[in-house]
C-alpha positions in Angstrom: -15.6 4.9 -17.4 -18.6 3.5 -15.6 -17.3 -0.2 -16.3 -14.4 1.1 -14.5 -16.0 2.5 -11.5 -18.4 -0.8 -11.1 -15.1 -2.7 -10.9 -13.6 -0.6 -8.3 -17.1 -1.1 -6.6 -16.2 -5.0 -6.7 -12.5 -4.5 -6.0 -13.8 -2.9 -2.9 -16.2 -5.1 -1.5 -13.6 -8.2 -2.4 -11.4 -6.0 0.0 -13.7 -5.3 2.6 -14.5 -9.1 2.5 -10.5 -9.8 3.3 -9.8 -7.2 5.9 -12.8 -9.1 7.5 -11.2 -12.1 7.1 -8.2 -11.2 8.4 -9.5 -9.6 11.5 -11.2 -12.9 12.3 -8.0 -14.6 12.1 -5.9 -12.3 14.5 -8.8 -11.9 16.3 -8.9 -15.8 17.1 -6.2 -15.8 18.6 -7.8 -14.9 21.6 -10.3 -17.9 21.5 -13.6 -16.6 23.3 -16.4 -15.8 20.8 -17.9 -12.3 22.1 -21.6 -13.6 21.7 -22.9 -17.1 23.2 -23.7 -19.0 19.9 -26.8 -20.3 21.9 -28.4 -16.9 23.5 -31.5 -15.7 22.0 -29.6 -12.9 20.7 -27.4 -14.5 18.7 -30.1 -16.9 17.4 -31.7 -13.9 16.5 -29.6 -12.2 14.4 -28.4 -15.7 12.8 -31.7 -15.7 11.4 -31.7 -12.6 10.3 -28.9 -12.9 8.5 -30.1 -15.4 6.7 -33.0 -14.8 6.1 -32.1 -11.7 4.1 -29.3 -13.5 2.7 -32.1 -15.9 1.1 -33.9 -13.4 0.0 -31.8 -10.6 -1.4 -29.8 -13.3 -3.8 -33.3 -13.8 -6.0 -34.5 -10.2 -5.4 -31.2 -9.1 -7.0 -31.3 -11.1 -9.7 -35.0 -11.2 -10.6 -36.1 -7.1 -9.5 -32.4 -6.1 -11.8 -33.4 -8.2 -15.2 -37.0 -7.2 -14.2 -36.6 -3.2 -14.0 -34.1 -3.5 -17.0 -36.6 -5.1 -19.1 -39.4 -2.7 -18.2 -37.1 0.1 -18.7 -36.2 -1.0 -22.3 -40.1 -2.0 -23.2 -40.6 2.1 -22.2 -38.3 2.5 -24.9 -35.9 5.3 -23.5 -32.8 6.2 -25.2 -29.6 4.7 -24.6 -27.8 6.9 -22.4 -30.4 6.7 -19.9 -30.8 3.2 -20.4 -26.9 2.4 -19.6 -27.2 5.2 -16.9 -30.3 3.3 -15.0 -27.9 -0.1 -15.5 -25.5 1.6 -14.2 -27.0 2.6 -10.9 -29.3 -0.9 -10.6 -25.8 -2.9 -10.9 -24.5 -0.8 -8.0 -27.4 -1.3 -5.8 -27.4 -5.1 -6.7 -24.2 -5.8 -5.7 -24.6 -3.6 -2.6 -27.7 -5.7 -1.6 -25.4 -8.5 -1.9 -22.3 -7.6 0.1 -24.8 -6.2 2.6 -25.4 -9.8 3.6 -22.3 -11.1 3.2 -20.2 -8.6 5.7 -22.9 -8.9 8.2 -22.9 -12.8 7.7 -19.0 -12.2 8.0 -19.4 -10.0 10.6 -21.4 -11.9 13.1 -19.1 -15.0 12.1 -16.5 -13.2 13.9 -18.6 -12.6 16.7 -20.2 -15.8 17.1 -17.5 -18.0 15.9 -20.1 -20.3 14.3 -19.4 -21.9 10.5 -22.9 -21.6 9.1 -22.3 -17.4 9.1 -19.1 -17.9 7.2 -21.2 -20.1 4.9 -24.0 -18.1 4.6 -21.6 -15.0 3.9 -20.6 -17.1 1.0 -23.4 -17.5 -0.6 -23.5 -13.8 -1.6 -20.2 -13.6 -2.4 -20.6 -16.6 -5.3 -24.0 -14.7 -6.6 -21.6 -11.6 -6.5 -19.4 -13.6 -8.9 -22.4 -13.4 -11.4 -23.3 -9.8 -11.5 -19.7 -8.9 -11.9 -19.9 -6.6 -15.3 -18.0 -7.6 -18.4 -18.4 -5.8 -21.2 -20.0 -8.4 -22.9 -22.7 -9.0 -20.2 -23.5 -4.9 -20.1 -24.1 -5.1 -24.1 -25.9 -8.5 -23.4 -28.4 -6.8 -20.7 -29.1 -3.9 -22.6 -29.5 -5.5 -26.1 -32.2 -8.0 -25.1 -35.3 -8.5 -27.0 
């Protein structure tokens, strides 16, 4: 049941990912970018983006595996255990398609490459926290 909902959580966020994709391409259409790719604004929030991109890919990899582990050496049963992984796999792959709709997002408003890039970036990492079966038995089995 939980594997299920996790996937749905993916499904979704592969979704939201398209229906921004999409937009962008209607939207271009029209040509204009609605920011100035040079204003300090835009600069701004490009580097914000990334920056937190940068960032949140380790930090989701290294704080999950770490609070798993710590969790396991506190030795609490196993339906807490696959409850916690439960909620630290949601809130991983939230961190991670936080950064890559808003890298997304301000691609669309900026019409600059290096955001559609950078909104990938997430999206690969995404492609390894995606829960099989065999990686949730894997996680919580360690040693």
């Amino acid at each position: 049941m939980k594997r299920q909902t996790i996937l749905m959580i993916v499904y979704y966020a592969y979704l939201v990912i398209v229906v921004l994709l999409l937009t962008y391409c209607m939207r271009h259409i029209s040509g204009e970018p609605m920011l100035d790719p040079l204003s300090p604004t835009s600069t701004s929030l490009q580097s914000m983006a990334i920056m937190y991109v940068l960032i949140s890919i380790p930090l989701s990899f290294w704080g999950f595996s770490r609070l798993i582990k710590t969790y396991r050496q506190q030795g609490i049963d196993e339906e807490l255990l696959a409850k916690r992984h439960f909620l630290l796999s949601i809130m991983r792959m939230t961190l991670l398609m936080v950064g890559a709709c808003a890298c997304i997002c301000l691609f669309l408003y900026i019409h600059q490459k290096s955001m559609l890039w950078c909104g990938a970036m997430p999206v690969v990492a995404y492609c390894f926290c995606k829960p099989t079966q065999q990686r949730i038995d894997m996680e919580l089995n360690q040693s």
